[in-house]
Each structure stands twice: as C-alpha cells, then as structure tokens.
N, C-alpha and C positions, 0 to 999 in steps of 0.2 A: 723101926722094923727092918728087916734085912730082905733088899732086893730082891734075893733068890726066891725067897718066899712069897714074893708081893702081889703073882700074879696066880697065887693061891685064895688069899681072899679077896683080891681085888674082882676076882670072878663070880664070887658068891654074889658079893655086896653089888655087882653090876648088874647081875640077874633079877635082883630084888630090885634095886633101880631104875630099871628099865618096865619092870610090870610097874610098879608108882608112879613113872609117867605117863600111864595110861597105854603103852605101845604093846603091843602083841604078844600074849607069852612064847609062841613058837617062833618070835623072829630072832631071838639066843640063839634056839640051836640051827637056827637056818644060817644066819652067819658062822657059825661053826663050821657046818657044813661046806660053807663058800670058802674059806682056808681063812677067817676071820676069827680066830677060837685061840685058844688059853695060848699056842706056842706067838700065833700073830699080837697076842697082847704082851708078851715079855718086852724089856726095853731093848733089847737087840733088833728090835721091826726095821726094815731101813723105810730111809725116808725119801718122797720125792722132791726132783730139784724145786719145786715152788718152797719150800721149808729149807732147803739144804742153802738155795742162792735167793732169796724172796724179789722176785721184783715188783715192789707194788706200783698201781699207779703213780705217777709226781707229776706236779707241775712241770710245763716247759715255761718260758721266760725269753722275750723276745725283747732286746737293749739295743739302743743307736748305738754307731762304732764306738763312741767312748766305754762301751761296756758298763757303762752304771745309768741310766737313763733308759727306765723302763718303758717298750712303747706299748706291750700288752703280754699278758701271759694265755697257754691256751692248757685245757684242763677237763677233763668229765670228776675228777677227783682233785680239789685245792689240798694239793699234800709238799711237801719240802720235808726230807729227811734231814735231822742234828742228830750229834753224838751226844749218850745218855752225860757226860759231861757237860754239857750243856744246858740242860734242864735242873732247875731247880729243885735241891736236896726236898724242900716241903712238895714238890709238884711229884717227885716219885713215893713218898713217904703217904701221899693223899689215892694215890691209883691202887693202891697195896690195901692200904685201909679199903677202902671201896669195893674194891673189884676181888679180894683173896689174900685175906689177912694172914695164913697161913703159907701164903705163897714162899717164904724160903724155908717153909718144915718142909714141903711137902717134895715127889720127884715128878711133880706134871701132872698126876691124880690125885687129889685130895682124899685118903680114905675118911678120912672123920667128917669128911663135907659130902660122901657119898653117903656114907650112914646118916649123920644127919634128916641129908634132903630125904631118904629111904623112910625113915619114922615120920616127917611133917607129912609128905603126899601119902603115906600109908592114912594118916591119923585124919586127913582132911579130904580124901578121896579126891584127889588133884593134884596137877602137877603144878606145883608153888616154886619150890625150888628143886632146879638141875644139876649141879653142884658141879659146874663149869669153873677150872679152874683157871688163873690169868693167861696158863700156857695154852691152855685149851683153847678161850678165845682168839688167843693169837695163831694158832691153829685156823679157826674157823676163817678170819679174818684175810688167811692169808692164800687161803685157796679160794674164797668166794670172789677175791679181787685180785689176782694173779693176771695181766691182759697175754700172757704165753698158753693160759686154757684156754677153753671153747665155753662161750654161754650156759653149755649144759653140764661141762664141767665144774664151774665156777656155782651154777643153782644148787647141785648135789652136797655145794658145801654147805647149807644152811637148810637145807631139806630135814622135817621133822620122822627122820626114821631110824630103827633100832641100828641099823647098819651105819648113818651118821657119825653117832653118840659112839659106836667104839671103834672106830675109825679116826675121830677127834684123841679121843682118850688113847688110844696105841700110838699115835703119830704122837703123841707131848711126851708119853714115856720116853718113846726114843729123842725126842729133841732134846730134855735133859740131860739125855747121858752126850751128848755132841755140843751143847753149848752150856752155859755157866749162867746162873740166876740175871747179873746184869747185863751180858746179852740179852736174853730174850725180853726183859723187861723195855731194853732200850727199841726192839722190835716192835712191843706191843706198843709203846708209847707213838711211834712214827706211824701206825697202823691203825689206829682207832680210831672211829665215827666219834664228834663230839658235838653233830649238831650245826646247823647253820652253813653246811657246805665246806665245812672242816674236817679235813682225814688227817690228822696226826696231829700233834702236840704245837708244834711251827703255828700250823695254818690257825689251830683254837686258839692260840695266845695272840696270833694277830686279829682275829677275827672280831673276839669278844674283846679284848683288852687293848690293842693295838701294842702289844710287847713282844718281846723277846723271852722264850720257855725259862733262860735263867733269869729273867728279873720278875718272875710271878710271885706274887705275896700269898700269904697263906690262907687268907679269904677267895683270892682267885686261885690257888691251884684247886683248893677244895668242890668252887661250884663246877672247873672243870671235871674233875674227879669224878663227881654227879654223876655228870651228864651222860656217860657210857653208859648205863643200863637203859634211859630211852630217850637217845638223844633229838629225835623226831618232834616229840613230845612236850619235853623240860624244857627245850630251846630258848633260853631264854628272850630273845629277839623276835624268834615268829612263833615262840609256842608259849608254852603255862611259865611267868617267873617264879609266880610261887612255889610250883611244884621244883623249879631248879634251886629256891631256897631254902626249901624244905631237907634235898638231897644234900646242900653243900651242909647243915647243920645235922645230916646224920654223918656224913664224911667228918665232921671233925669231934663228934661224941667218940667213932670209933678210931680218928686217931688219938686221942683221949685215951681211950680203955687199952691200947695197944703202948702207950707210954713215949709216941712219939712225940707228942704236943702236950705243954701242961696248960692246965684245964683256964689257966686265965688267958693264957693265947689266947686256945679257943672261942671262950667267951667274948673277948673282943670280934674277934672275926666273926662269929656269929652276928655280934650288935652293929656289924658293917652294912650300910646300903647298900643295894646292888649298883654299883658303879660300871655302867658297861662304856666303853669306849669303843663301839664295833668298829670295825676297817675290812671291806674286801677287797677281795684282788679282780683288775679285771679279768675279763674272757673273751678271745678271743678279739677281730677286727674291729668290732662295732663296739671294742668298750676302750678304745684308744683315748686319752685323753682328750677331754673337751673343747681344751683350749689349743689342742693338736689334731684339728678333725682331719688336717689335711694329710696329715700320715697312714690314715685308713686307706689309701689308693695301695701307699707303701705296701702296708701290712698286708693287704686281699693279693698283690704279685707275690710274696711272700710264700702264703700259703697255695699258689698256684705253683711256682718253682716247689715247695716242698711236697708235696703231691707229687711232683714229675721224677723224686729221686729214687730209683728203686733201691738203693740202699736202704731207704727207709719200709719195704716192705712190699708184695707183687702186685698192690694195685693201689690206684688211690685213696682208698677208701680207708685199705689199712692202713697207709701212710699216713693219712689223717689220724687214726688212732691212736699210733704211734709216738706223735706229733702231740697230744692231749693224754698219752699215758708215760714219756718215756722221759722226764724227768729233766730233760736239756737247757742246757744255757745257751744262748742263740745270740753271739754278736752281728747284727744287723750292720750293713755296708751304709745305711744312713746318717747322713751326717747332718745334722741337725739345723748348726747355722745355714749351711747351704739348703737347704729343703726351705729354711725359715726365709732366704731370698729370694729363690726360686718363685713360691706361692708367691712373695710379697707382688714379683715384677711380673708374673703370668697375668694377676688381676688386675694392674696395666694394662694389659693388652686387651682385657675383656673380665667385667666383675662376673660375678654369682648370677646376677639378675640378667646376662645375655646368652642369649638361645645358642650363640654360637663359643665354643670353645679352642682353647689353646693348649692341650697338653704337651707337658713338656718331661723330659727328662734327663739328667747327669749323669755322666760316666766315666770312669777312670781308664783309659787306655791301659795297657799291659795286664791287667787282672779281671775286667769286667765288672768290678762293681759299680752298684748304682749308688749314689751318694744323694740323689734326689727325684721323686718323681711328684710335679704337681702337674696340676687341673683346675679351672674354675667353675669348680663345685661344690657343693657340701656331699661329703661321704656319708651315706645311712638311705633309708629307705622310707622316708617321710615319703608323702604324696607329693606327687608330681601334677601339673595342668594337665587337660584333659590332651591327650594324642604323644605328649612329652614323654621319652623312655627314661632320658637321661639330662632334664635341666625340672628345677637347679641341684634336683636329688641324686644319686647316685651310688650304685657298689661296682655299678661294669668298671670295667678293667680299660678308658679309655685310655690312661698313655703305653700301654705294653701290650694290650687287646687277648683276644680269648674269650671264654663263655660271650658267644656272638657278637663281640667287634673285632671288624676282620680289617679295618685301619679307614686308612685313609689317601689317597693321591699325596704324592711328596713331588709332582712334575720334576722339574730339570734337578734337583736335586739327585738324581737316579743316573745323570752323565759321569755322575764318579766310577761308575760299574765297568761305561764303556772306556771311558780312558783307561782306567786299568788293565781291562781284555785288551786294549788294543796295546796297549806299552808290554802286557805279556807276550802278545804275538810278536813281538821285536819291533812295531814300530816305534821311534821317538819323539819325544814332545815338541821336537820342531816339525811336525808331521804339518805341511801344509796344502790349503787346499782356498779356493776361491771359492766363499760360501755366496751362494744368487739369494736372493728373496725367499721364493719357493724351492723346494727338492722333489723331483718324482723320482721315489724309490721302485724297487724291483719286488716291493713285497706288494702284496695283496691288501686293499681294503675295499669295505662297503662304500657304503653311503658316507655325504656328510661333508663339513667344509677341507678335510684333510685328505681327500677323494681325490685323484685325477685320473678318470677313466677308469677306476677298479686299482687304483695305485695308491698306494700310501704317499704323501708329497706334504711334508709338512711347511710349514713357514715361519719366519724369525719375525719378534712380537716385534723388533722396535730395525724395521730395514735400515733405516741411517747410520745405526751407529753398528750393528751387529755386520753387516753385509761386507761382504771384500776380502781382502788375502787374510787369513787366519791360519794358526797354529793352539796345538792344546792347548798352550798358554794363555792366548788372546780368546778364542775358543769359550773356554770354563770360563773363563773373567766374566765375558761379556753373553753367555748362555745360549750362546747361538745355533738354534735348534739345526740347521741346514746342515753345518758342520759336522755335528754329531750321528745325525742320520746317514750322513756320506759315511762318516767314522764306522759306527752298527756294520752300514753295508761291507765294508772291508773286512773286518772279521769274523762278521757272523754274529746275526741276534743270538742265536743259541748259547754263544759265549759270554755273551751281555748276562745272558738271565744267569747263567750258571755261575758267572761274578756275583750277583747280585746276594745269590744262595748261599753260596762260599762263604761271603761277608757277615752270614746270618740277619738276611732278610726271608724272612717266616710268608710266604703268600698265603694266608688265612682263606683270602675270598674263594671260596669251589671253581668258581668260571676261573681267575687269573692260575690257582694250580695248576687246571686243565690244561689251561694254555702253554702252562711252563713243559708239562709232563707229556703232551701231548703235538703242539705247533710252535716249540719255541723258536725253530728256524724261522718262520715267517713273520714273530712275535716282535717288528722292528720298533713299534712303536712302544713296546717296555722301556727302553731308551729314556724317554722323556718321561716317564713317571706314572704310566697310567694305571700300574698294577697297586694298589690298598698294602701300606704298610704302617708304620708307629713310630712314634718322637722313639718310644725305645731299642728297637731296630736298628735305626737310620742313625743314632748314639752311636751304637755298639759296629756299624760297619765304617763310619768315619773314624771312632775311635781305633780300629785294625791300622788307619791310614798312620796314624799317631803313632803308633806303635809298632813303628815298622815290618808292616805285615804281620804281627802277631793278634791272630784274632781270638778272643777270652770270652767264651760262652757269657749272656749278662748274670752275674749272681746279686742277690739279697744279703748275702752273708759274707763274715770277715773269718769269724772261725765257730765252729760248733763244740760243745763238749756233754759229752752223755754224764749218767746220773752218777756214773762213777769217779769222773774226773778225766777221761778219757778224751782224748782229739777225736774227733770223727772227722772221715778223709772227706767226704761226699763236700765239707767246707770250705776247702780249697779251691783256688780258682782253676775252671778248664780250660787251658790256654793251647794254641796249637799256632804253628808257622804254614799262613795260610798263599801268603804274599813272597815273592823275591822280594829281598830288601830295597834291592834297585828299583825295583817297580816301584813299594811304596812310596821310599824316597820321592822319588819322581812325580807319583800323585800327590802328595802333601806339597813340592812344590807349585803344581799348576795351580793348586786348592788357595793359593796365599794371593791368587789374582781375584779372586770374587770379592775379598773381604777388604782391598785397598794395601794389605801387604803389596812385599817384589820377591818376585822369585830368583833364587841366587845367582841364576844366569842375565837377571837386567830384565825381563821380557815379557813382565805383566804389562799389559796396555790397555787400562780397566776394568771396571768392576760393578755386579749390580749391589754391593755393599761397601764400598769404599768406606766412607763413615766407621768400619767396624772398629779396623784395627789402631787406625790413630788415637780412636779413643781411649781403645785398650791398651796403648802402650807398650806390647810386648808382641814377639813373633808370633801370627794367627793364620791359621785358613780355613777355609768355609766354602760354603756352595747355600745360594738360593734358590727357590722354585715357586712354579705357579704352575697351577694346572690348568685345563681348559677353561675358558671364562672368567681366570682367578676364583677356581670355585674352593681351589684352596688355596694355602701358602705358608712355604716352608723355610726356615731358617736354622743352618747347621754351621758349626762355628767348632773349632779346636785346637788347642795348643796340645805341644807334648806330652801334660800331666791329665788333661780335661777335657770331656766332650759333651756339646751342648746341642740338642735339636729340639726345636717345637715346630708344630704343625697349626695351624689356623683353621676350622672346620666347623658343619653345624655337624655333628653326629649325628643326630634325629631325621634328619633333612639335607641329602648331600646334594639336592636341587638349590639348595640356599648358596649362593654364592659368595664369598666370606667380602672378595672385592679384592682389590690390589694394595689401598689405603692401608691396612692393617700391616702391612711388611714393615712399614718404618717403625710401627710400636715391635713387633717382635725384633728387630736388632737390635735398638735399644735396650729389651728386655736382658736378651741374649748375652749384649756387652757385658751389663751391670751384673749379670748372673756370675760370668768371669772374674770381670771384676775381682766379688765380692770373694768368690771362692779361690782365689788365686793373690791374696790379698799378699800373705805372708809366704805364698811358694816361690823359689830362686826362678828367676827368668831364664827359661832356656827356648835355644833354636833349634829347628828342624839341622838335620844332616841333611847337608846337599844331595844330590844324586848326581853321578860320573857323568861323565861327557858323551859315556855310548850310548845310556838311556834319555841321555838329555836329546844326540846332535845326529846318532848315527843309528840307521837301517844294521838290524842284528837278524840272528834266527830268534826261535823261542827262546824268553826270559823265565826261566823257573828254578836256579840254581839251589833255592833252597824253600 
C-alpha cells in the first residue's frame, strides 16, 4: 500500500479498533480535537529525543584498577546494551516470530493486525488482541523507561487510554521512516523485559543461560522469545515453567510456519528439557562478593564520593539514580592485592571478635587514590550485641567517616600541621627551643590535668628522653608535646587549624567545627590531636607531604566511562598545589625522624618508631600519636609512591581506652602493608629541602 494513502485507512480501521478495545467512542474525536487526528498520524510526526537518542536504563559496573575484576554492579534495571550483530541470527529470527511476524512488511502499524485484532474483540466482546506492533512496543518501552522523564511521564506511557494507543502508533510511523528494520529491532532487543530482573537480551541470556546473546541455541532463544508477552508470569525461575514451555513451543511452531526453522529443528527443541543455568548480577554494596566482604567499606565510600559529584546530577538522590540508570563502567582506584594485605595485617592488630578497632587506609600521593581501605569488621548488617552500633557488624563508613562517624583523636600525629604553618611562616627546621616538662601556654582552658590556673600547659609523656634543647627535627622524632605548643604559640593556632583544612582534614565533629569556625585562635590544643578525624584524612594529608605539597582530593576511581564510550571528567584526579615545595620538602624531611630514617641534613636524634624503616628498607617517614590516656593510637608511615595511616579506637565507646600496647602491632602492620605494596615499585628518595628552609630565618614561604 502506498504511504500517501496509509493514513487514510489507517484511520478508519483505528477508530474501529479503539471501540473493540473497549475504550470510549468519543475519545477519537477528542484526540482529534487535541492536534492528535489524521495530519499528527502521517509518518512525518516528529519524534521526541526519548525515541530520537533512547537512553534506557543500564547497568553501571564497579571493577578493581585492573578494570576486569568486578567488585559490584549498581542497577534498578540489570540491562548491558550489544550491537544486533551480536545476537544470535535464531535469537532475532525467534522475537519476530513471537512478537510480529509481519514486522518487515509492515511501516510501524500493522494494518492486517489491526483489522485482524478489530474482527476477534469485535466477535468476542473483549479486548483479546491490540495489535501492537514490535515498533510499537518499542515505542511503549522506551518512554515508560526513559530516566530523562518524570515518573508521570514515564506512567502515561503504558496508561490504558485512546490517547496512548495513537500516540504509540504515530510515534512508530514516524520511527520508521528515520531508522531501518534492524535498527529498531536491535533497540527493541536491548529494551525488553524478559523476566527475572532482565531488561534486554545481554542480561536474559546471562540470567537464564549464563551466555552470551550470540551463543544462544534455538531452544534457548525461543523460550526467551516467550517470555515478552508476560514475562512476570512465565518466568521460568520465580514463575509458571510450564507456561514458559508452552510459549517457547508456540515460538517455534511459528517460526516453523514462517519458514525460518525447519520443522525437525523444531521438534528437537521442542523435545529439549528446560536446561536453565541462572547467573545474577550483583547490586549494589551488600552484594560484594562473599569471600571479599572486606571491600563493602570500599564500595559504601564509593557510593558516598559518587553522591558528592554534581556532575552526576543536583542532588544526591539523583546522583544515585544516575549511578543505577546511567550505564557506566567504573574503574575503582582498588587494588586488590593491597586491600588483600591491608585486611590480612589490620586483623593483627585486632580480629572481628574485638570491640575495638583499627581502620586503616592507602593512598597514592599525587592523585589521591585510595588503593585500600580495611577494618576489622564484617560489612553487612546482621545483628549486633545489645548496646553495639558497630562490632562485629557494620556499613558505617569507619575508616573515611560520614553518615555519623565523625572520626576519631589522631594526638600528636596532628604536629605535622604545625610544623608546616610554622616552616610557612619562614621559620626553619633548626628552630630551637629548650622544651621543660610542663608548658603554660597563653591560651585559655578549663578544668583538668592540662589546666594551670585557667591556662592550657601541657606536658611530654616520657620527660627523660623528650626534655632539653630541641629542634623540628629532634622535636617530631621524639613528639615532644612542650615543643610544639611553644611552636602553635609562635604562629598562631588559627594557622595550625587552617593547615590542618588545607590538607583536607574534614572536622566532622559540630563542637571541633565550632571551634575551627569560631575560636580557632585560642584552639592551641588542636595541635596535639584532639579534634576527631580518619585513617582516610590523615592518608590523604601526609600523602600532600609525599607529594610535594601537591594535595589530591581522595578519589574511588581511576577512570569513568559513560554508556557511550565516553571519558567522563568528574574521574580524574582533583589535584591542587597546596604547599611551597620547600615547605614540603622540609616536612617530609623532619617526618623521616619518627620512623628511624635520617634526615638529609644528619639531624634526626630519635624516634617513637625507629623499628619502622629499617625494616622497611627503603626511604620512609611517619609520625605517631596517642591521645589522652592512650585512649587512641595512631600510626602514619609514607614514602613517595605510598601512604599508610590507621587509627586504634573503640568507635562505640571512646571511653574505652585502646592502651599504648597496641602501637607496636600497628607499625608492624603498617611496615608489612608497605612492604607488601611497594614489593615491585623502584625505590626512591625524598628531595632534600634548601638550606634556607632547613637553617635560616626567612619571611613567608608560599612561592608556589
């Protein structure tokens, strides 16, 4: 029949079709009326982008840095688009028999299947058949699940009203005159419910078969084939097999009568048992693999960073969406073996079964990625003992914090801050000073053993060996609080905290924000560690030191690529020069006196981890900490490629004291962490720092 003419009786025979479904006879001309009448039904109709560019749901796909090492996929729709080359010559030759035998006579409206359907519901008083052609449901399919609508756009597509039905039917007209039969066919294949949480031909061939679209056999494309008319129903896994046996042997009677299959094929496939091989995919954090529970912490900061990127849309919520509709391939900055030693030497430190933990975390200097983050927990949300938030079950976010953990004391660890502010103010690391016992500062405190008179006055844990002439260098080695609070006072707390920020250390706590936002001049005692922060934090701000003042937001990811093949930028590391290099320099070399390194000047003179580096065998430096009472304890350790910190704590209970004992298992850990990850990387040294941030009184250091 000649197009010109088509929407001469396509009108008639619509009108009769539309009373046999039972629907309104005045809803014709009422669509007529709304500019939906004979000219909106010719195939000149244009089309909207949901039809023109389709973006249907897809899977996204979240892989360790090796990029094949799936750690979880996330999804409201299990969909993966393949090119109709792809798919199995019997798997298209079975969707056509099934779904619209006439699909290459027809131009998108089947008139012989309108008339048709127009005699049976005339004859049976019912609407039996709609005479939906395979463009048509790819029509319906493609606006019902479009995540660029709105909910109530997306309803209207499958809404039973006269407006629908030629709304479907004018949008196919025009699709075929702008795309070609195996176009659309390869659409409607990537686009169709099959059942079992399968949207498209990919996800039903892994689902039911555990294959690939082009290795289905002709018994398996066919009960696929079925399954589209109700796939809820026939399922053969959670619903009727029979009824999906029934379908796959009408699907191959008709490709029989259509001449694509001859009839002994058939017959075989018919006399085939239901052979199902099901395979899903997981979803989401909690379906990490089993015997990789410990990458669920991984996965849940993941989806915390992906949430936070408004590239991916203007609030979390849609970011999530996004995330579960937008079809991405997701190289994860995890590296596998390292995470696998990480966990191994954290549960060292403290198994599953103790109340207190040790989160820890890895990190790459100059780009921020995280290549490990463990905890000694099980990830998931089994029950816990009574008053327990977080032993031995968990999904909080302990080593990176957020949804309410707002960290933890990192004590003297946190004098990195101040040596910095002070080497920026143009002092040098031969700054010396005669540290006493005690210090009464000029700042303000309460109550309490750090009290003298309403003064902050702290005291060095071990006077014999910390007390007497010091410099940065002897200083950090030996952690001598006296020093440092002398330090603070010179520059200014306010500068301390704002190092501190700089570095990206996150003050989660309300009260320690306050304090930042509000008294940070008087805030002397931040210095020593008393503000709540995270193994990932205190990573990412020693790692700046590695990286010669270059500080790299922490990322999850290596690289992103959308559904089309596409880089997406938001994947890239956020890198800024936060430090004068001199400065860094300069703190990386004091940092080489805690850990049993020597700083290039000669001038380390102890350490509270000496043990570290000897056994490490390569240039390191670090800082320890303990907070009040040892109620925590901290261990940070890094070369130029690497950066390691865990934290010792009971999260549930920061009255619980972790004790001093435990620092010798966290260096240990710590080494072997290196170690292991550093097994095959070339050995390199820190760059010195000059002799004017080493030896000489400057102005401000902020050159770059």
């Amino acid at each position: 029949m000649n197009r010109a003419h088509l929407h001469k009786v396509f009108t008639i025979l619509l009108a009769g079709l539309l009373a046999g479904l039972g629907l309104a006879v005045a809803a014709l001309p009422a669509a007529l009326v709304l500019g939906l009448g004979v000219r909106g039904l010719l195939p000149g109709s244009g089309l909207p982008d949901t039809l023109r560019t389709p973006r249907p749901a897809q899977r996204s796909n979240l892989y360790a840095n090796d990029g094949r090492t799936l750690i979880t996929s996330f999804y409201l729709e299990d969909r993966t688009d393949v090119p109709l080359a792809e798919v199995a010559p019997v798997m298209r030759q079975a969707i056509v028999a099934a779904e619209d035998v006439r699909f290459y006579q027809h131009h998108g409206v089947d008139l012989r299947g309108v008339a048709r359907a127009l005699t049976v519901n005339r004859r049976e008083g019912a609407a039996r058949q709609g005479a939906s052609t395979l463009t048509m449901q790819y029509v319906r399919n493609a606006l019902a699940g479009d995540p660029r609508l709105t909910e109530q756009q997306r309803a209207r597509a499958t809404e039973i009203t006269a407006g629908r039905k030629i709304r479907e039917m004018r949008y196919a007209l025009a699709l075929e005159r702008e795309l070609d039969k195996d176009q659309i066919l390869s659409r409607y294949l990537n686009i169709a419910y099959f059942g079992a949480g399968a949207y498209g031909i990919a996800a039903a061939s892994r689902r039911y078969f555990s294959t690939r679209p082009a290795d289905l056999t002709l018994a398996q494309a066919a009960l696929l084939a079925g399954l589209v008319r109700a796939p809820d129903t026939d399922d053969p896994i959670n619903g009727d097999a029979d009824s999906a046996l029934r379908r796959r042997a009408y699907v191959l009677d008709r490709m029989v009568e259509t001449g694509q299959v001859p009839v002994a094929d058939a017959a075989r496939a018919k006399a085939e048992q239901l052979r199902l091989t099901p395979s899903a995919m997981p979803n989401d954090c909690a379906a990490v693999p089993e015997e990789h529970n410990d990458w669920g912490f991984f996965c849940d900061w993941f989806t915390q960073w992906w949430r936070s990127q408004a590239a991916f849309g203007s609030s979390p919520d849609e970011r999530q969406q996004t995330l579960r509709r937008g079809g991405f391939s997701i190289v994860s900055s995890l590296d596998p073996q390292v995470q696998q030693q990480a966990t191994t030497q954290v549960l060292k430190i403290y198994d599953v079964g103790n109340k207190r933990a040790a989160p820890t975390a890895v990190v790459q200097p100059g780009t921020g990625r995280v290549l490990a983050m463990a905890v000694n927990r099980n990830f998931g949300v089994a029950p816990n003992p009574a008053g327990q938030r977080n032993y031995p079950n968990t999904v909080n976010q302990l080593v990176a914090g957020g949804g309410g953990i707002v960290g933890y004391q990192a004590g003297s660890a946190f004098k990195l801050f101040a040596l910095l502010a002070a080497l920026e103010a143009g002092l040098p690391l031969d700054t010396d000073f005669d540290a006493p016992s005690v210090y009464v500062t000029d700042y303000r405190a309460g109550g309490g053993p750090a009290s003298c008179g309403g003064y902050w006055c702290p005291a060095n844990a071990n006077p014999s060996w910390m007390n007497g002439h010091r410099t940065m260098w002897s200083a950090f080695g030996r952690s001598v609080n006296t020093y440092f609070a002398w330090l603070t006072e010179k520059v200014g707390a306010d500068r301390v905290v704002e190092m501190a920020q700089r570095l990206g250390i996150v003050l989660r706590s309300p009260e320690d924000a306050r304090l930042a936002r509000e008294s940070a001049k008087g805030w002397g005692a931040f210095t020593l560690g008393v503000a709540a922060t995270t193994p990932l934090d205190l990573a990412g701000a020693y790692a700046t030191v590695a990286a010669e003042g270059t500080w790299c937001a922490p990322t999850p990811v290596t690289s992103i690529t959308d559904s089309a093949g596409h880089r997406v930028a938001a994947g890239k590391p956020d890198c800024r020069q936060v430090l004068d290099t001199e400065v860094a320099r300069a703190a990386a070399d004091a940092s080489r006196c805690p850990v049993g390194d020597q700083s290039m000047y000669r001038r380390c003179d102890g350490g509270t981890a000496e043990e570290l580096q000897p056994r490490l065998g390569r240039p390191l430096a670090g800082k320890t900490g303990s907070s009040e009472r040892n109620a925590t304890e901290t261990v940070v350790a890094f070369t130029p490629q690497l950066a390691v910190a865990t934290i010792a704590a009971n999260p549930d209970d920061p009255r619980d004291a972790v004790g001093g004992g435990v620092q010798a298992r966290q260096i240990d850990a710590v080494g072997r962490i290196l170690a292991a990850a550093l097994r095959d990387q070339p050995v390199l040294d820190f760059v010195p720092p000059g002799e004017n941030v080493a030896l000489r009184v400057t102005g401000p250091r902020g050159g770059n």
